[in-house]
Biopython code that builds the backbone (N, CA, C, O; Angstrom):
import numpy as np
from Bio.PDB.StructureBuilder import StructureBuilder

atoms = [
    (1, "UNK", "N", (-9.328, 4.935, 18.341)),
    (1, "UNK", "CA", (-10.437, 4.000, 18.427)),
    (1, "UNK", "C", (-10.088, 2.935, 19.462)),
    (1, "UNK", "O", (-9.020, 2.342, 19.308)),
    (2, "UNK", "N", (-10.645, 2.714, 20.203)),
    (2, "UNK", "CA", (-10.952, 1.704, 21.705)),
    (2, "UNK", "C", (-11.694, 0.715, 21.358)),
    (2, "UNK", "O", (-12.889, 0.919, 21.146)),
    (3, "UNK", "N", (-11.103, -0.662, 21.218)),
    (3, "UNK", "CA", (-11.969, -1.917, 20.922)),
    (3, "UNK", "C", (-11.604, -2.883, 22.267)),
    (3, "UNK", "O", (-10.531, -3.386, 22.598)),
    (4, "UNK", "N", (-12.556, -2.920, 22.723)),
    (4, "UNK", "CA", (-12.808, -3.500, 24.000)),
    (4, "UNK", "C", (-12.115, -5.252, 23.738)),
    (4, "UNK", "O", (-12.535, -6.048, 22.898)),
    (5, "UNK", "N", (-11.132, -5.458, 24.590)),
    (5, "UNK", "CA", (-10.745, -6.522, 24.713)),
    (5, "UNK", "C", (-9.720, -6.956, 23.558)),
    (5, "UNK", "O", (-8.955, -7.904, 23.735)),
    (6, "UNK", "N", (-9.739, -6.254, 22.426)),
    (6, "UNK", "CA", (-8.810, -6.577, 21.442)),
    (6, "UNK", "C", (-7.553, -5.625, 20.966)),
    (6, "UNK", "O", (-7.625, -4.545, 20.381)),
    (7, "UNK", "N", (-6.681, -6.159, 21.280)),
    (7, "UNK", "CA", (-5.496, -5.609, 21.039)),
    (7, "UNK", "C", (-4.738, -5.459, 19.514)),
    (7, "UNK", "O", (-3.986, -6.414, 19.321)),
    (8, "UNK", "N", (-4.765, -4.497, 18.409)),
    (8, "UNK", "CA", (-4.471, -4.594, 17.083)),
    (8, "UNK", "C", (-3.219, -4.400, 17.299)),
    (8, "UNK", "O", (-2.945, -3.349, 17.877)),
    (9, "UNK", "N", (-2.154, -5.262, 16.942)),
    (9, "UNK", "CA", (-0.646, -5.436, 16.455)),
    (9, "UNK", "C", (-0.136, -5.520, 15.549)),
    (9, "UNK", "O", (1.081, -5.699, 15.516)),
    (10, "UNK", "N", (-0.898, -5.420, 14.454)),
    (10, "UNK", "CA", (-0.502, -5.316, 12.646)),
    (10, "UNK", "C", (-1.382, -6.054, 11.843)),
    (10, "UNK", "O", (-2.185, -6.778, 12.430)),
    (11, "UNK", "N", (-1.390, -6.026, 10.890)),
    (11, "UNK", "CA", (-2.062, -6.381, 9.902)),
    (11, "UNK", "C", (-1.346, -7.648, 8.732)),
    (11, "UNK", "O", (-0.188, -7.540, 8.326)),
    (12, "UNK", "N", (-1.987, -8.450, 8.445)),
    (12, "UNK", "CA", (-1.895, -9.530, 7.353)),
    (12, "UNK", "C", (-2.226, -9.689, 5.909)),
    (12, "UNK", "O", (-3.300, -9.299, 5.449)),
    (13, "UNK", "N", (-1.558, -10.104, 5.394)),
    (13, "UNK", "CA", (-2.360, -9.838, 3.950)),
    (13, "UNK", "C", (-1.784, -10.907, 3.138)),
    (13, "UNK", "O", (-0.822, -11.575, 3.519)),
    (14, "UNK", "N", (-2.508, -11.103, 1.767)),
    (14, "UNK", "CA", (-1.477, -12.107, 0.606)),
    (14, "UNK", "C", (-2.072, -11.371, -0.077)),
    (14, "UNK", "O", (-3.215, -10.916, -0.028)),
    (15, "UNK", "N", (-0.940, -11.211, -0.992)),
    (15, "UNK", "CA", (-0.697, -11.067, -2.581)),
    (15, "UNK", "C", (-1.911, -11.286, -3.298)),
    (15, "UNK", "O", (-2.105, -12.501, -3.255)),
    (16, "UNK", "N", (-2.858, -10.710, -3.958)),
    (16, "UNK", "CA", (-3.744, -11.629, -4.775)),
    (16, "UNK", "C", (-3.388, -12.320, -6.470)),
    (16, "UNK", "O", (-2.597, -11.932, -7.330)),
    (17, "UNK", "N", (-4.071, -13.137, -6.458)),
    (17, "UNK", "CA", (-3.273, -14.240, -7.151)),
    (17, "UNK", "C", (-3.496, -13.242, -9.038)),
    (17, "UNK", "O", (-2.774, -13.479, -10.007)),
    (18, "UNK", "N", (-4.411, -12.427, -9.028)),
    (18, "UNK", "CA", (-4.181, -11.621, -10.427)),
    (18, "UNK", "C", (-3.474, -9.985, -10.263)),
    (18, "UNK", "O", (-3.777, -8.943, -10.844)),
    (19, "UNK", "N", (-2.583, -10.223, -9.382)),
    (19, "UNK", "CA", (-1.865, -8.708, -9.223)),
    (19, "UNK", "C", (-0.820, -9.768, -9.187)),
    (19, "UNK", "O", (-0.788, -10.982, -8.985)),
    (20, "UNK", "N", (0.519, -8.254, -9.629)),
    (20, "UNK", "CA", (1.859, -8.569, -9.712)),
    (20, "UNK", "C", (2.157, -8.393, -7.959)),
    (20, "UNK", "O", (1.739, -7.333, -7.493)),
    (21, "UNK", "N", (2.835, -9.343, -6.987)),
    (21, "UNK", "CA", (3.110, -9.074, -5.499)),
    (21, "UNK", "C", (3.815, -7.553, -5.461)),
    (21, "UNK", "O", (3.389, -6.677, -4.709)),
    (22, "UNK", "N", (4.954, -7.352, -6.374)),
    (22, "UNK", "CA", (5.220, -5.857, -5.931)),
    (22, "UNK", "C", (4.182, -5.173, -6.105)),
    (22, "UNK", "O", (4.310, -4.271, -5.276)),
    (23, "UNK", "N", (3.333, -5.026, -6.585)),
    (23, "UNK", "CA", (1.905, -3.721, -6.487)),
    (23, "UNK", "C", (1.564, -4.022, -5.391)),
    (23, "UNK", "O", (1.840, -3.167, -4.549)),
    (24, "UNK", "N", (0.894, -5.200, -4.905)),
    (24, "UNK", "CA", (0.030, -5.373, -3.939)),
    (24, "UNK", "C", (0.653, -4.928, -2.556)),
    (24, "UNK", "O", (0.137, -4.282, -1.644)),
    (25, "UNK", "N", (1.844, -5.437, -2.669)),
    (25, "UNK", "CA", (2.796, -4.999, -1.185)),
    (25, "UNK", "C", (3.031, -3.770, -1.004)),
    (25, "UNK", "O", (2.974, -3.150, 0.058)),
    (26, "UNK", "N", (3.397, -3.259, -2.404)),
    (26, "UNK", "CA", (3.717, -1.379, -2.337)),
    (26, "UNK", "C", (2.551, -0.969, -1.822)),
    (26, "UNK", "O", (2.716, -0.347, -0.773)),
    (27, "UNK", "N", (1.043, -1.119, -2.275)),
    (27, "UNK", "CA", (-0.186, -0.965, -1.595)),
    (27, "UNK", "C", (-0.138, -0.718, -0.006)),
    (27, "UNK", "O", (-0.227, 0.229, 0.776)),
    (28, "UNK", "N", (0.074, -2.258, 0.030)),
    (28, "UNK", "CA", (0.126, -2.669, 1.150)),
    (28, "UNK", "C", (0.742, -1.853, 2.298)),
    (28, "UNK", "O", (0.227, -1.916, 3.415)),
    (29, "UNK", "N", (2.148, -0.862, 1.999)),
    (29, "UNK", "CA", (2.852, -0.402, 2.709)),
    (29, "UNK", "C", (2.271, 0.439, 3.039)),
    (29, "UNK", "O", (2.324, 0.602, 4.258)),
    (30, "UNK", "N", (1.505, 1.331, 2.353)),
    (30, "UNK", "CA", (0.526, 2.510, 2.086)),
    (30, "UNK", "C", (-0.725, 2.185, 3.366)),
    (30, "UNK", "O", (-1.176, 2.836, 4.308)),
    (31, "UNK", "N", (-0.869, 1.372, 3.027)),
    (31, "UNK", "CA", (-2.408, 0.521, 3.881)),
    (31, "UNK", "C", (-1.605, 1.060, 5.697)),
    (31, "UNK", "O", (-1.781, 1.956, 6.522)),
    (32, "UNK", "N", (-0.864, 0.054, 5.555)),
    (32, "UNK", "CA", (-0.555, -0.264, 7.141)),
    (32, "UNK", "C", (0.330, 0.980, 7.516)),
    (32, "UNK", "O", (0.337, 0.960, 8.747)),
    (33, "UNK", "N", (1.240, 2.281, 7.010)),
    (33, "UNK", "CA", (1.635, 3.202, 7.292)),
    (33, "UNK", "C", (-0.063, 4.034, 8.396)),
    (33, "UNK", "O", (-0.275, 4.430, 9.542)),
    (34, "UNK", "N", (-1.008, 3.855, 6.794)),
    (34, "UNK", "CA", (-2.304, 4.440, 7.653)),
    (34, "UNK", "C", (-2.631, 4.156, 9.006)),
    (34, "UNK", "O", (-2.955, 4.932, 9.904)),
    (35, "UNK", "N", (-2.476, 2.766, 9.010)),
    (35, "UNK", "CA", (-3.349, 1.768, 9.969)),
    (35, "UNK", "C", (-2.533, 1.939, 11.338)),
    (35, "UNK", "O", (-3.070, 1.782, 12.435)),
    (36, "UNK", "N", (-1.049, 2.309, 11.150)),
    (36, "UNK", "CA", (-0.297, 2.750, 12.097)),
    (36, "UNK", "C", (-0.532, 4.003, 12.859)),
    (36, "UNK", "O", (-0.242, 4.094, 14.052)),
    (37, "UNK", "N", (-1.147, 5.128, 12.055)),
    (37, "UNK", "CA", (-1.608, 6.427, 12.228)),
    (37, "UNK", "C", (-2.600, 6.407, 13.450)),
    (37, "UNK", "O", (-2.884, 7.259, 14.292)),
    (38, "UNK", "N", (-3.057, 5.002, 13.211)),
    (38, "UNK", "CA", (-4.685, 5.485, 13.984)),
    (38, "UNK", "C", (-4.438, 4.154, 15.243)),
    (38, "UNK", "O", (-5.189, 4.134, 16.219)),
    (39, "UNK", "N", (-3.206, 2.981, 15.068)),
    (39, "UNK", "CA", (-3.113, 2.295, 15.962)),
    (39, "UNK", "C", (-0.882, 1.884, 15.995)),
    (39, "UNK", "O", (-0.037, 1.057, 15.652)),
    (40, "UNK", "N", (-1.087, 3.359, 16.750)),
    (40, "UNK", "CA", (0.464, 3.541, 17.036)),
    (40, "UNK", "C", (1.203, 2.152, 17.415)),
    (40, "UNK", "O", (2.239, 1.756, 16.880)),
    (41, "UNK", "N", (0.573, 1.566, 18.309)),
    (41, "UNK", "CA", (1.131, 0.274, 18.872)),
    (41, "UNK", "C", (1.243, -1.074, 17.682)),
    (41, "UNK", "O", (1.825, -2.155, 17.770)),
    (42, "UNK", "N", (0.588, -0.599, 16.800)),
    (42, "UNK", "CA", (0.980, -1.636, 15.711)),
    (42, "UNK", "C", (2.056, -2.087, 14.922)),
    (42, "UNK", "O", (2.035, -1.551, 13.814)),
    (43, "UNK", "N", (3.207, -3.060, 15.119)),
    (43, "UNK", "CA", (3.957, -3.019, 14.697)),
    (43, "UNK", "C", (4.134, -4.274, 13.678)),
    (43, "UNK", "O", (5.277, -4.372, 13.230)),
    (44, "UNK", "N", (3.299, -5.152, 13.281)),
    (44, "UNK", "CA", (3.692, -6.327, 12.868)),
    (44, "UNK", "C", (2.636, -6.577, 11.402)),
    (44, "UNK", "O", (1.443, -6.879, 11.361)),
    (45, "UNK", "N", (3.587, -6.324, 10.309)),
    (45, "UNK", "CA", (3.106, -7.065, 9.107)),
    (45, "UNK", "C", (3.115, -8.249, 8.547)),
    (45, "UNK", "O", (4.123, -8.762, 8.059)),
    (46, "UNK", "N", (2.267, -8.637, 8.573)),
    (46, "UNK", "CA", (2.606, -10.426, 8.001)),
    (46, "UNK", "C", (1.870, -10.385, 6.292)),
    (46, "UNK", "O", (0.680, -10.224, 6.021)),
    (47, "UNK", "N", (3.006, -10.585, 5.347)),
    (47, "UNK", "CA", (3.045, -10.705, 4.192)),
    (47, "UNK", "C", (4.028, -11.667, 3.548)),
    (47, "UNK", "O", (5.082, -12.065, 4.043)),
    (48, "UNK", "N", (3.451, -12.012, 2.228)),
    (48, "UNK", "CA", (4.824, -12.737, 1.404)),
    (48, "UNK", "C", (4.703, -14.334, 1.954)),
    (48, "UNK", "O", (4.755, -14.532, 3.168)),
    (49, "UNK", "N", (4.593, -15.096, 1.322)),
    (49, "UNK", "CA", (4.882, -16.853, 0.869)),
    (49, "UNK", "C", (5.900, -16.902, 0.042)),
    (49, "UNK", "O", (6.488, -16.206, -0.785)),
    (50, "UNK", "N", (5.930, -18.190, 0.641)),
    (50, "UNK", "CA", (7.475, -18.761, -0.087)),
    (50, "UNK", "C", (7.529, -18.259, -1.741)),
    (50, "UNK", "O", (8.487, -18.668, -2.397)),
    (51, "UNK", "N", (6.534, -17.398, -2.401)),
    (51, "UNK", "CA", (7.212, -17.463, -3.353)),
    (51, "UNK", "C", (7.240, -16.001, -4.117)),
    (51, "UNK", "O", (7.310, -15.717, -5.313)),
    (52, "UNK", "N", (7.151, -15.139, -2.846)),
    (52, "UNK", "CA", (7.037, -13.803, -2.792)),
    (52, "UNK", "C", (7.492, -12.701, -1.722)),
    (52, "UNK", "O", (7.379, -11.484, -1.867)),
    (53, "UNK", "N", (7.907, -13.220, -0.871)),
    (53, "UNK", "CA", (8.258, -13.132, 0.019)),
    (53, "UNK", "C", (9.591, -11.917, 0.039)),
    (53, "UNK", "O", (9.587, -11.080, 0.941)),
    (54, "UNK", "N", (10.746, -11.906, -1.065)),
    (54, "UNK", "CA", (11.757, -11.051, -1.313)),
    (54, "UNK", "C", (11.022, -9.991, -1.201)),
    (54, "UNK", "O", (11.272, -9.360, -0.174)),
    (55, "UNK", "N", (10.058, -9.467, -1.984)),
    (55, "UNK", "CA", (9.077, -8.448, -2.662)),
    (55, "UNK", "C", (8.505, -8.337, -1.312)),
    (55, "UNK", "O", (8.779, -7.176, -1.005)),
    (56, "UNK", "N", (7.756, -8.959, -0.146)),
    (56, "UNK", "CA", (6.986, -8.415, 0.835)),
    (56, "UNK", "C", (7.606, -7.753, 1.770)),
    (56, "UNK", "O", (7.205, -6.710, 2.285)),
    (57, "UNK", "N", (9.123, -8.639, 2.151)),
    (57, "UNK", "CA", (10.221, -7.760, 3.295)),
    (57, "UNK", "C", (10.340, -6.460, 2.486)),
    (57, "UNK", "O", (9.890, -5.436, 3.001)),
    (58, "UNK", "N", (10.795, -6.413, 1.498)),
    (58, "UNK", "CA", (11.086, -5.092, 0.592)),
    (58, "UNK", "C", (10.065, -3.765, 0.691)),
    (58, "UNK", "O", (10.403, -2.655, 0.281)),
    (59, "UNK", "N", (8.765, -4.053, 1.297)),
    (59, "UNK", "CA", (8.071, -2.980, 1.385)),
    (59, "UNK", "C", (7.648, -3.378, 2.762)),
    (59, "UNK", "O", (6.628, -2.689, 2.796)),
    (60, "UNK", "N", (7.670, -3.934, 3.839)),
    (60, "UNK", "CA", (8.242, -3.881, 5.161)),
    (60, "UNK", "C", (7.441, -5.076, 5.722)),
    (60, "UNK", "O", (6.773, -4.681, 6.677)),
    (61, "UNK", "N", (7.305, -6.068, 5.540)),
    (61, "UNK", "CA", (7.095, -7.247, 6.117)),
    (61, "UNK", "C", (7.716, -7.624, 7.204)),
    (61, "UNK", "O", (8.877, -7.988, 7.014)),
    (62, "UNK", "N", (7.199, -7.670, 8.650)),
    (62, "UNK", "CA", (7.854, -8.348, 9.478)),
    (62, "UNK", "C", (7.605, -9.576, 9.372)),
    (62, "UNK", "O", (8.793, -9.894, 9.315)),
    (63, "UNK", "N", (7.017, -10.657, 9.288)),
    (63, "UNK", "CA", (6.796, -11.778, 9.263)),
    (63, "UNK", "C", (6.248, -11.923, 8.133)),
    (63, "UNK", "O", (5.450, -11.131, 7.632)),
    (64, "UNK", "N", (6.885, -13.588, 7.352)),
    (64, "UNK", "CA", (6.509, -14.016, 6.194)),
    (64, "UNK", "C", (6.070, -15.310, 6.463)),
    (64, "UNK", "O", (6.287, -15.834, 7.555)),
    (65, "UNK", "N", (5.480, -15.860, 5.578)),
    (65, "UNK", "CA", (4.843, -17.171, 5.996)),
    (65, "UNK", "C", (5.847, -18.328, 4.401)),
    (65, "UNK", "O", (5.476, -18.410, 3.230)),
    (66, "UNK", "N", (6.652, -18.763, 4.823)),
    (66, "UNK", "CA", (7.463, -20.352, 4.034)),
    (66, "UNK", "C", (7.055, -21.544, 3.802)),
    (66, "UNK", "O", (7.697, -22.328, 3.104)),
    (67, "UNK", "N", (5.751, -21.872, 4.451)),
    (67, "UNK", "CA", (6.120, -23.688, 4.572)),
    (67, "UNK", "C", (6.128, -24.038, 3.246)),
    (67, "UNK", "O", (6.726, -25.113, 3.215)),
    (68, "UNK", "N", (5.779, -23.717, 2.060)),
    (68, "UNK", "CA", (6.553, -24.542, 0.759)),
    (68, "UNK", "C", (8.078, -24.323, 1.312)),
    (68, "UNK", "O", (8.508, -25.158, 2.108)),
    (69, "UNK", "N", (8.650, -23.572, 1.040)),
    (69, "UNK", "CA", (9.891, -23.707, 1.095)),
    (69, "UNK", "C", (10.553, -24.630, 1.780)),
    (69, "UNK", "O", (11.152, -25.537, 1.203)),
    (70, "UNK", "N", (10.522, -24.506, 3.095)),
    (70, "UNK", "CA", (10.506, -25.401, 4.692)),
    (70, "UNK", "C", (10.157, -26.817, 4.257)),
    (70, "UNK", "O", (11.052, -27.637, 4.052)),
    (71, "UNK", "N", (9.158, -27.050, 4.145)),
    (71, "UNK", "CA", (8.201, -28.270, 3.932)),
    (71, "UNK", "C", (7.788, -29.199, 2.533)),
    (71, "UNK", "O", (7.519, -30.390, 2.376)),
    (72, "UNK", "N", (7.844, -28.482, 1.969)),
    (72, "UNK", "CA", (7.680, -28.825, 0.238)),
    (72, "UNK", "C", (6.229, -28.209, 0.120)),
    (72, "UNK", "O", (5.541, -27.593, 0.934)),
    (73, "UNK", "N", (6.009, -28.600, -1.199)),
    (73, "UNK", "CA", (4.426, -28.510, -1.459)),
    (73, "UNK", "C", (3.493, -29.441, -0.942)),
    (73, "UNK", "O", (3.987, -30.499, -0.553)),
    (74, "UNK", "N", (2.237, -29.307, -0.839)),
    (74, "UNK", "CA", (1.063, -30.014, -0.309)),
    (74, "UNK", "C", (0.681, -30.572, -1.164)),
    (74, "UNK", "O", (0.691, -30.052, -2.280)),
    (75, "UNK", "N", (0.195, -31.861, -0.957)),
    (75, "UNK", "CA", (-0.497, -32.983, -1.415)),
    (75, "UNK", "C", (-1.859, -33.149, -0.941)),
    (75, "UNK", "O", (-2.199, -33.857, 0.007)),
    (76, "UNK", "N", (-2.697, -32.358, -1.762)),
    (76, "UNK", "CA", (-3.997, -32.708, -1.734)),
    (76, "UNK", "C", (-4.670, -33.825, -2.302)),
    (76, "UNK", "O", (-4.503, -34.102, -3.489)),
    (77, "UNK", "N", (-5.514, -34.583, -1.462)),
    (77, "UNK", "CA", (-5.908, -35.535, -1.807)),
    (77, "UNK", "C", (-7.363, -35.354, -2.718)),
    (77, "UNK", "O", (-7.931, -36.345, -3.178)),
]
sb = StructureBuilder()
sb.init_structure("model")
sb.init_model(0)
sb.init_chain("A")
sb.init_seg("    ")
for serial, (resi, resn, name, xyz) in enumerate(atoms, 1):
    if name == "N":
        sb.init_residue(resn, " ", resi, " ")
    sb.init_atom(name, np.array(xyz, "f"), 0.0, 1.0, " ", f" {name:<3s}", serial, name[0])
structure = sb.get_structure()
């Protein structure tokens, strides 16, 4: 598939907040193995927050997203 002007490099995802993260990521691995099938050049998963994150590298996360960890928690006003 040829999408004019846009270049697909992997796919993103979070955990949803009523699934256990290992299901969703094991999913997940499943998902983007496909998504690789049909866009070879894709190499980059972004999964896992600071508080799931063990569980997202574990089923192949290249990039995780920390700032709790890094930063603390947010203060919403």
């Amino acid at each position: 598939m040829q999408l004019e002007g846009l270049e697909l490099k992997g796919l993103m995802a979070v955990a949803p907040i009523s699934e256990i993260p290992e299901s969703a990521f094991a999913r997940l691995a499943g998902i983007f193995s496909d998504f690789q099938g049909i866009y070879p050049d894709a190499k980059w998963l972004s999964a896992g927050m600071s508080g799931d994150f063990e569980s997202a590298i574990h089923h192949g996360a290249t990039h995780v997203r920390l700032g709790s960890s890094i930063l603390g928690n947010r203060s919403y006003l």
